[in-house]
N, C-alpha and C positions, 0 to 999 in steps of 0.2 A: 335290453341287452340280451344277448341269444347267450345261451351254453354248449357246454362242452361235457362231454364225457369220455372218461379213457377206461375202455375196456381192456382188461386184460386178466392174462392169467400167470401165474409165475410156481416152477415147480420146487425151488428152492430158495425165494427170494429173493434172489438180483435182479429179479422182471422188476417184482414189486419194488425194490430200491428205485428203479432206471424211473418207474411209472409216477414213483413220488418226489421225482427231481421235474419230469414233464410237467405235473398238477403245478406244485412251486412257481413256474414259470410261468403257466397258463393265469395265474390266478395273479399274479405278480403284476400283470397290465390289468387287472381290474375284469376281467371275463369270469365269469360263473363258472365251475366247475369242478366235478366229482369223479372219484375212480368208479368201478361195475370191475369186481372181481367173478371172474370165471375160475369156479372151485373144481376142485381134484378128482370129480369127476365130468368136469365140462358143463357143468350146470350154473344159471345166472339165479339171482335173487330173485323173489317175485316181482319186482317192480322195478327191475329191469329195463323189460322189453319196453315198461311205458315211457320211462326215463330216455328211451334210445331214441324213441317215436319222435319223444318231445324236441332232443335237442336239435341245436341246429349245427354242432360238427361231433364226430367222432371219430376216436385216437384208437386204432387196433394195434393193441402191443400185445406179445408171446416170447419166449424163447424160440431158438432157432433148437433143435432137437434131431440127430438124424438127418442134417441136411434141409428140413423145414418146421413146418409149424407143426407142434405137439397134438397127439389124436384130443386131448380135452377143448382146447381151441377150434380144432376144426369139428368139433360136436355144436359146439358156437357157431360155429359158420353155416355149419349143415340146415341148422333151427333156423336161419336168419334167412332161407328159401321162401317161405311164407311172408317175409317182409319184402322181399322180392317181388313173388307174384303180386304184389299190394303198390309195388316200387315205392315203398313207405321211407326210404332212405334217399331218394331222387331230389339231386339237387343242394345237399349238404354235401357240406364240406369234410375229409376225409384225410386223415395220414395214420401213418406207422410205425412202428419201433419192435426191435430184438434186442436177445444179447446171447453171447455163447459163451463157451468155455474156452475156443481157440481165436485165436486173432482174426481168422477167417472165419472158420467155421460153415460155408457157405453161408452166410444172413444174408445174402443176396437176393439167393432163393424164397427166403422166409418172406423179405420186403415187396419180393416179386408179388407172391401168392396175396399179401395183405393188399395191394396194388391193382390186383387182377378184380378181388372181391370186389374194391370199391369201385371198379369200372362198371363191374356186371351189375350193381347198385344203382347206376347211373348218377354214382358221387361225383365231386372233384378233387384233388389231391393235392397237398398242400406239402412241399419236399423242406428239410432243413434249411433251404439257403445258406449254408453254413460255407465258407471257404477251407479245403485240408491244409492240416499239419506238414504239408509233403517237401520239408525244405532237410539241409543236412541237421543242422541245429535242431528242430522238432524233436519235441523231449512228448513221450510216452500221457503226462498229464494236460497237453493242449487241447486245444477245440475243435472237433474233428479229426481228429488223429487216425480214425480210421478210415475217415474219407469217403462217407456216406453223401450220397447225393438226394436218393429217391426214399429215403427216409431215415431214421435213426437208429443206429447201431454203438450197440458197447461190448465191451468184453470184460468179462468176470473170470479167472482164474480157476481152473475145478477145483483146486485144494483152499478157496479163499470161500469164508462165510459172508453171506449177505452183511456183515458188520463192515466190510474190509472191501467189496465190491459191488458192483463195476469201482471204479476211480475215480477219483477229482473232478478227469479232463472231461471224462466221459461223463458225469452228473453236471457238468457245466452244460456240455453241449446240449443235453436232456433239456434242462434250462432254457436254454437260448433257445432251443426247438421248441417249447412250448408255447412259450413268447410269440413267436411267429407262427406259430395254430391261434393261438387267440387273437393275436392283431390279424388274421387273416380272416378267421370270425367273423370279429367284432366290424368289421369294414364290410363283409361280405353282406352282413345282417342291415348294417346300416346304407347298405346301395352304392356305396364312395370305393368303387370298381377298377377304375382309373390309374 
């Protein structure tokens, strides 16, 4: 059975809320898998880098900040040049997830940059499959409510504590989107491509 790991980093814990509805999911169809917190100064654990080496997908999740991803994340990105020149990431499987304080927020950008990374990896990318909320009736706690395609996005409130946010619809779809990281895995690892 191959693994998974979601890396991420979270500055006020609605990452890490969104990041433990993703795991939930992932683990929920029977796939191995662990978070890798990137800490408050962009630093990964020691055993990290091995864990990253090892697995066979990984989940790059951040806040959207400014319009993209936070300098602690992209200190994570920078490091991960050396697994580059190695192209030690080539051929795993890959997606992503944000979250912001505005319903927009640009996280577009954010999912861009996560998207770009795993190209220059020469990863593969594995989007939500998720259908949007986009009808009159779509009530704010649905699945895809904000109608992310090329990865996973939620939105947490500024004035709302990590207790309180993201939301329901939004930790469902986290769910759902993990599910489909790991069935995409667990298929990918097994050869049943089709």
């Amino acid at each position: 059975m191959g693994t998974i790991r979601v890396a991420y980093f979270s500055g006020y814990g609605h990452t890490a809320r969104l990041a433990a509805a993703v795991l939930d999911g992932i683990t929920s169809v029977g796939a191995a898998a662990a978070g890798i917190v990137v800490d408050a100064e962009g630093n990964l654990p020691e055993t990290a880098w091995t864990e990253l080496r090892e697995a066979d997908t990984i989940v790059f999740g951040c806040p959207t900040y400014m319009g993209c991803i936070p300098w602690q994340y992209k200190r994570f990105i920078d490091a991960s040049s050396q697994v580059w020149a190695a192209q030690g990431w080539r051929d795993k499987l890959a997606a992503g997830f944000t979250n912001s304080g505005s319903m927009n927020g640009d996280k577009h950008m954010t999912l861009s940059y996560l998207f770009q990374l795993a190209m220059q990896h020469a990863m593969l990318w594995v989007g939500p499959g998720l259908m949007p909320a986009n009808k009159v009736l779509s009530q704010r706690d649905d699945i895809n409510y904000l109608g992310a395609f090329h990865g996973l996005m939620a939105q947490s409130p500024a004035d709302a504590g990590a207790d309180l946010a993201p939301g329901t619809g939004d930790l469902e779809t986290a769910r759902l989107f993990g599910q489909r990281v790991a069935r995409a895995s667990l298929r990918w690892q097994s050869g049943d491509i089709a």
